[in-house]
Every structure is written in C-alpha cells, then in structure tokens.
N, C-alpha and C positions, 0 to 999 in steps of 0.2 A: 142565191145566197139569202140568207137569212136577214129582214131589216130592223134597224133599230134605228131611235129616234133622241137626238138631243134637242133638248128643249134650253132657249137662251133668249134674253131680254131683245137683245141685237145680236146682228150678224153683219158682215162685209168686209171686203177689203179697205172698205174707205172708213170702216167704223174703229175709233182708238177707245182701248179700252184693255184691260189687264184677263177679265174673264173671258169678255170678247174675242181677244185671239186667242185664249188656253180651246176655249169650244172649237174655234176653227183648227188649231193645231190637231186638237185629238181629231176631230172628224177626218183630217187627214190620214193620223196614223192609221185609224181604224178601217178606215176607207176599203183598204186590199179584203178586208175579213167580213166587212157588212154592208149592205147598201144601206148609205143614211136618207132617212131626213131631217131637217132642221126648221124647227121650230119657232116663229120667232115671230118680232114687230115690224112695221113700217119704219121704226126711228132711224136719222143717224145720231141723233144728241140727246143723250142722256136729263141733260135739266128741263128741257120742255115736252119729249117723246112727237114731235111734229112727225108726220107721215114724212117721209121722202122717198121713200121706196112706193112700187107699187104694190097693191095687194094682190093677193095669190103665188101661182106659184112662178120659181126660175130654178133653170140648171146652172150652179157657179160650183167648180172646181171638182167636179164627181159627183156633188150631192145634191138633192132634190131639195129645196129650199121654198116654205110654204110659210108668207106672209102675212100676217092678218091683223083686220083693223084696230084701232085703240082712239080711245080721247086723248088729246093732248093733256100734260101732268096740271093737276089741282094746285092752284094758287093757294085754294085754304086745309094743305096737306096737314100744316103744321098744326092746324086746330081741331088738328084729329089726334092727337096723342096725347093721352089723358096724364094728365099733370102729374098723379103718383105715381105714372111710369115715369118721367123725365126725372123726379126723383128720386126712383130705386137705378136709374143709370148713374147721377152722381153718387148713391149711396152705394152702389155695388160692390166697393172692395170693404166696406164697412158690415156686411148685414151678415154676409155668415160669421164674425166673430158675434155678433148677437145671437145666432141659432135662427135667421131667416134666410130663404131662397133669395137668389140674386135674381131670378125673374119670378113672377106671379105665376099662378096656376092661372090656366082657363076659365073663366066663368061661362059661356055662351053666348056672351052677351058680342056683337060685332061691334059694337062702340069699345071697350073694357077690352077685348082681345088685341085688336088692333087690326081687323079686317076691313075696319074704314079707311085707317092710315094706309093701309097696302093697296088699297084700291084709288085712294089721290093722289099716292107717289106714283103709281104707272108702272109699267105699261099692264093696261088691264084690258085684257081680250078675251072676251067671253067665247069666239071663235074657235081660238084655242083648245080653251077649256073641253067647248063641246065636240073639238076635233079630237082629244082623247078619251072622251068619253065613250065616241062612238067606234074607235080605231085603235083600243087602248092596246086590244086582244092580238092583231093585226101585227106589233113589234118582238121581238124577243128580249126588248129591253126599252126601257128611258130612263135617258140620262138628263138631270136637273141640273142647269148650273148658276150659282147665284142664290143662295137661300132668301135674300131680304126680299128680291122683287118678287110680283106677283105673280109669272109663270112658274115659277118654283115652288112659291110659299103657297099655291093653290093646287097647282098640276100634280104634285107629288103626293096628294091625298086623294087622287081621282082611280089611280091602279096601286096603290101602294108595292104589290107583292111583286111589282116589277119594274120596280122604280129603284134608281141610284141617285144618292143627293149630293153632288159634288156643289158643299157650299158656301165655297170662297170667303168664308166668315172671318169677320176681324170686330172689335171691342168696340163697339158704336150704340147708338142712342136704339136707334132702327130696335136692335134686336133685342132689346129688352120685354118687346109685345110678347104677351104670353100665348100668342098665335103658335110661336118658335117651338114651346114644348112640343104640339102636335109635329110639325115638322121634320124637327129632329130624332122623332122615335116612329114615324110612320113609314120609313123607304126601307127598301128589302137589304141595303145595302148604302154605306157611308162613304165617298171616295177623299180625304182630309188632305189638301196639300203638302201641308207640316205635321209634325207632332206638338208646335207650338200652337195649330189652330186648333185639334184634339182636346187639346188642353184647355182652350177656352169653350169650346162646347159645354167640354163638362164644368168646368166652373157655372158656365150660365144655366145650363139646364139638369145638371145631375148626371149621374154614371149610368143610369139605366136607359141609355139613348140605343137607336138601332145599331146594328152591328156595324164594324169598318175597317178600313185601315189607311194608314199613309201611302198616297201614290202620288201625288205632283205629274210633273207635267218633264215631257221630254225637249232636253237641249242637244242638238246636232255643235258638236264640238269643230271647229274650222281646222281643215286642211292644213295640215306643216305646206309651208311657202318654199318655192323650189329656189334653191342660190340663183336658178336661171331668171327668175321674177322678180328680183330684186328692183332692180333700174326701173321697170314697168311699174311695180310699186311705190317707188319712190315718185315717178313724174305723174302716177293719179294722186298719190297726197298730196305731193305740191297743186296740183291741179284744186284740190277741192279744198285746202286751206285758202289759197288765193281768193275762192269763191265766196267763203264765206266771212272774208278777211283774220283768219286765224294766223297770232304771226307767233306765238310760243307755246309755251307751255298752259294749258287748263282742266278746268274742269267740267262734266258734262254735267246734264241732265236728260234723261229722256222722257216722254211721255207727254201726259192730256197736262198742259202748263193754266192749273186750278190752284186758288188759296186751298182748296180742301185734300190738296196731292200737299201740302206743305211748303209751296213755292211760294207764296208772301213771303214767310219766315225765311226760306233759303235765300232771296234775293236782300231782305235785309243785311241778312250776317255776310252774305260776298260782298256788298258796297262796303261794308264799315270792313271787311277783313283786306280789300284793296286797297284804302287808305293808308294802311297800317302794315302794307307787306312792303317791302322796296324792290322784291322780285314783282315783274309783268304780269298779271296770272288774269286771265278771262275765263269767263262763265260761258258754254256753249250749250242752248236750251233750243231740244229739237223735240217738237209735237206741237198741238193745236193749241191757239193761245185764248185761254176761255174768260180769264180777268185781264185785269189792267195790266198793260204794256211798260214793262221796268224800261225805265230812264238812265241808264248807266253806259256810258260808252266802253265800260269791259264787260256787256254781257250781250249775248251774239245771240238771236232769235234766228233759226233756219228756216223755222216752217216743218211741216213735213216733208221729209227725204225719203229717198229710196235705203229699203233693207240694206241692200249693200253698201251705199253711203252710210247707214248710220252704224252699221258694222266698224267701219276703216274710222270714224272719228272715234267711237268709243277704245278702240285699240291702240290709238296716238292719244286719248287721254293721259294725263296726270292722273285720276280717277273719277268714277261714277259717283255724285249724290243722291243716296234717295231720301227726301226730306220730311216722307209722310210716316206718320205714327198708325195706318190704318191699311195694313197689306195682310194677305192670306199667303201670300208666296212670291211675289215680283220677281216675275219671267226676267224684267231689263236685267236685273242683279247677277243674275245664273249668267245669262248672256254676258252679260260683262266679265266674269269670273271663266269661262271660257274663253273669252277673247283675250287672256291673260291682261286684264285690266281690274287695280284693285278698287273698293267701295269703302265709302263713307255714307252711313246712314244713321237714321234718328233711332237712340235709344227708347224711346218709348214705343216702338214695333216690336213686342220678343220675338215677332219671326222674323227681322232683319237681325236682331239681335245672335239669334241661334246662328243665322247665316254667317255672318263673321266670325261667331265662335266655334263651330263644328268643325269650320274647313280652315278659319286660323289666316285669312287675309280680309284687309282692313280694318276700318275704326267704327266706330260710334260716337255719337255727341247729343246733347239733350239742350243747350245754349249756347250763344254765339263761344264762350270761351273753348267748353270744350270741342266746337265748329275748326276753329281759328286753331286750335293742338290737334286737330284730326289733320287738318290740311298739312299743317307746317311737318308733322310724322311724316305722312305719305313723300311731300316736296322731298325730304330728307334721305328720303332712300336711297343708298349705291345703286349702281344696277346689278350687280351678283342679289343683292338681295330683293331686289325688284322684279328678277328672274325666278327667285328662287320661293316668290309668293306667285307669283303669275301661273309657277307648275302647280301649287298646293291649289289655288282657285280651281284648274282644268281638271284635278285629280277629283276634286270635290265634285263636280258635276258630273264627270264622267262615271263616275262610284254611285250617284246619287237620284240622275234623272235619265237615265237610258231609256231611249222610247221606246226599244224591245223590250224590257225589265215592263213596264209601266202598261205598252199593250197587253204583254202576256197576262197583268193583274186584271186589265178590265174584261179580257177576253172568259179566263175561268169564271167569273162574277156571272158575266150575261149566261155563258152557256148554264150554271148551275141555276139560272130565275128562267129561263126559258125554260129546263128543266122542269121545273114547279118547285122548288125549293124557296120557301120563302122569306128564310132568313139563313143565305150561302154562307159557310165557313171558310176562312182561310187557309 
C-alpha cells in the first residue's frame, strides 16, 4: 500500500486533546487504505512539552509512530510577539472597516513574522523537520494538523505540493503572526472542519488562500439498545452514578478541565446558578484537571474514565456545556448530539454557534443570565420533545460527519497529490 504521513504536535491514547484524537481518529479511518506514519513529539502536556514518551520509533494501533526530540516550551514565549501584532489581534474586527488586513504581510524578518514565537511555544523538532526533508518524496501525501504549532506552521512549507493543512483554526492571538499568510496558501490542499472555520481563514488572511474544502471529522452513531438490554443497562448506570455519587439530574462537561477551555467561567455561573435553582442539579466534569480544583459540593470531578463510561454519563445527561469561545469543531458536541444528548454552549464560538443552529438542538449563552435561561429551557423540556431533539441531533451527525463520506474526501485528495497535481480540484 501506498504510505502517507500525518504530522501532529502529540499523539497517544493517554494524550487529551481535541486535535489529538481527530489525528488518531483519522489515522484510523484511513488506516484499511494507507500505511501511516505519524509524526510527532515526546510530550504528553501541552503547557510545558516535557518528553514523556521515548524517542524514536513504536507500533500503536496500526501505525508506525516516530518520536522526536524538542526543548521543553519557552518561559519567555510571550516576549516574542511583537506588540503591534497583540494590537492588530484586539483591532481585528475594526481594521477592515478602515481598508487594512486583519493580519500583516510578511516581512522576512523571524522576530516581525512570528517564527520566534512559534519556536518558544513548542514543540520545535528540527528532527522532524529534517525527517521530511529527507523522506518528503517517500509519502503519497501529508497531512498537517494544527496550523498554530510548529510542526505544521514549518512542516507544511518543506513539500508544499503534497501537503494537506487540516488546521483546526479558531480566533486567537497566536494567529495573527504574519507567518499564517505563508501557511495558509502554501498546502496543495486545505482540509476546514467547518465552514465557520473557512470563514475565519478568510477574514484573517484573504480569499486567495490554497484551495479546500469542509470535511470534519467522522462520528460512529451508537447502536439502538435492544428491549433485551434494558435491565443490564439500567444496573450499569446505577452502578456508575453510585460511583461517582450522581443522585439526579446534571450537567456535564467533558474534556482537558483549563481556564482557557472556559471552565473558570463555567464553574462560576453553576455555583451562583445552584443557589438560585431549588431543583438538585450537579455539575459532572470528566478530563484532566489542569487549574485549580472548584470547591463546590454540586460539582463532581471523575478524572479520566473510560470511552464507554463517558459515553453512558453524557446520555443520562440533562445536557453537555461547552464553555470555550475557541473550537474549530468539538468532537464532545457531535458526540453528544449523537448520543441524543442536547448542548449548551458559549456564544462567542460561531462554530458551536452554527452547531446548534444547522441542526436546531440546544442553546447558547454569552453570560451567566443567558447561562441560567440555557439550562432552565433545556430542564424544561417534556420528554416528546426531548425525543424529538435527541433525533434532530443524531440526524445532524449522521448527515454531516460520515466517516465513509469524509474518507472518501481525503482519499480522492491524496490520490490526485500523489498524482502530481498540485493544486487537486474538488
């Protein structure tokens, strides 16, 4: 078979992280049609990039997995980003009614671009680098995922004409370096989880970027439950409520539990929205706990659980919040929207945003008030019509992230760049 190579900041089963597992997921899909390799750090944690892994290479789950070394991340990252970029990030939605670009052009200079910053935020593997340098020929394709870090924001300019950028971009400071223009117009090919992330592409860098289209990421929709299963299901929920002392109705959260996922904010507005409810309602927050430990006796840290544990709580939810203004696509959301579980998330994502409005289940909120009329809608629901979103959610996913529909996109891509086509048509 023919191989190709995804290139990703981290990899692992023990590694949380949103692009993290979209790379493992596809590696899987694609897995039957290519032999991979995968590209990647020592890190398992993203704020420091410490080695944990060893270097070189391992076999995990089909794919050849080749490690290589990096510095731990720069303390003085932040005094790498030149001031009138931090600038043109607040000024951003201001400058095109002026008549300027919302990112700068390139000068050449690596201070002014932002190739300093990209090299103190991590992970920076010159290893890498000169692994595709040397072995670029060797794929019939790479796939980039992650535009901000630096195996993407450098890797993707080393073979350009056979390079795909899937890059999980969302509205942040990062990408305002005028590094980004090269990036986003040097890959043979653009893989956009949304058309709300499209959309920000071209806001930041202009309409004349490389070619692409929207493909996301595939969600495997859960088995209809046989009547014979019932009982058996019912004594593993009770079994795993007991566990984690769940005794009614809540809310969840999944994921890496960071002020910069918007968990500060969400843990304030469920204290004050507890006070204030005279229904029971707990907070159940299942991922790695990276800030400070909330104090609240209605909100339930699990830790990391197993996939099918976190399956079975998110489907006895009340609903999912996702409380960050900074997603490309959030897998949990789909997930949850297949498990006929509806969402509450922050309006300031338009791609969570689109998500509740294309497929037409759950709310949005931008402050505790409208937090507090999110939850008390959802609590409110009958169950006909709690039914009758839970189908529209699974119909949405099922319409929308097919992993046949989504291999089949990345499959004609690679074969037409293996080809020699350097910029594939859809």
């Amino acid at each position: 078979m023919k191989r190709i190579a995804i290139v990703v900041q981290r990899y692992g089963r023990e590694v949380n992280g949103g692009a993290e597992l979209h790379a493992r997921l596809l590696a899987q899909a694609l897995r039957p049609h290519y032999d991979i390799d995968v590209l990647t750090s020592r890190a398992l944690d993203y704020r420091h990039w410490h080695p944990h892994f060893p270097a070189g290479e391992e076999a995990l789950d089909g794919c050849r997995v080749l490690r290589f070394d990096h510095p731990p991340r720069s303390r003085g990252r932040r005094r790498t980003m030149p001031l009138r970029h931090k600038l043109r990030f607040k000024l951003r939605r201001w400058l095109p009614l002026l008549g300027l670009a919302a990112v700068a052009q390139p000068r050449g200079d690596d201070t002014s671009d932002g190739l300093e910053y990209l090299r103190a935020q991590g992970p920076t593997m010159d290893g890498l680098i000169a692994h595709l340098e040397r072995h670029a020929a060797d794929y019939a394709a790479l796939i980039f995922m992650t535009a901000r870090f630096h195996p993407a924001a450098l890797g993707v300019l080393v073979a350009p004409t056979r390079s795909i950028l899937v890059p999980t971009l969302h509205d942040e400071k990062t990408m305002v370096l005028p590094h980004f223009h090269r990036v986003f117009r040097a890959p043979a090919w653009i893989m956009y989880n949304t058309a709300a992330e499209r959309v920000v592409a071209q806001q930041l860098y202009g309409d004349d970027l490389a070619p692409g289209e929207v493909c996301g990421v595939g969600i495997e929709l859960p088995a209809p439950a046989e009547a014979s299963d019932d009982a058996a299901h019912h004594a593993r929920w009770m079994q795993t409520a007991a566990r984690h002392g769940i005794r009614g109705r809540y809310l969840i959260y999944v994921g890496r539990v960071d002020a910069s996922k918007g968990c500060d904010e969400l843990f304030r507005h469920f204290a004050r929205l507890a006070e204030q409810t005279p229904e029971p309602l707990q907070l159940v927050v299942c991922g790695k706990l990276v800030m400070a430990r909330p104090d609240h006796p209605h909100i339930v840290l699990t830790g990391f659980v197993s996939d099918a544990e976190r399956d079975q709580l998110i489907a006895h939810a009340a609903a999912l919040v996702v409380p960050s203004r900074h997603e490309s696509l959030s897998l949990v959301l789909l997930e949850s929207l297949a498990q006929g579980c509806p969402v509450i998330v922050n309006r300031g994502s338009e791609v969570l945003r689109q998500h509740v409005r294309d497929s037409g289940v759950g709310a949005t909120y931008d402050d505790y008030a409208g937090f507090a009329a999110a939850v008390a809608q959802l609590l409110a629901q009958a169950p006909a019509q709690r039914a009758e979103q839970a189908q529209h959610g699974r119909r949405y996913v099922a319409e929308r992230y097919d992993w046949a529909t989504i291999v089949d996109k990345y499959r004609r891509v690679i074969e037409r760049i293996d080809g020699g086509e350097t910029h594939p048509t859809s």
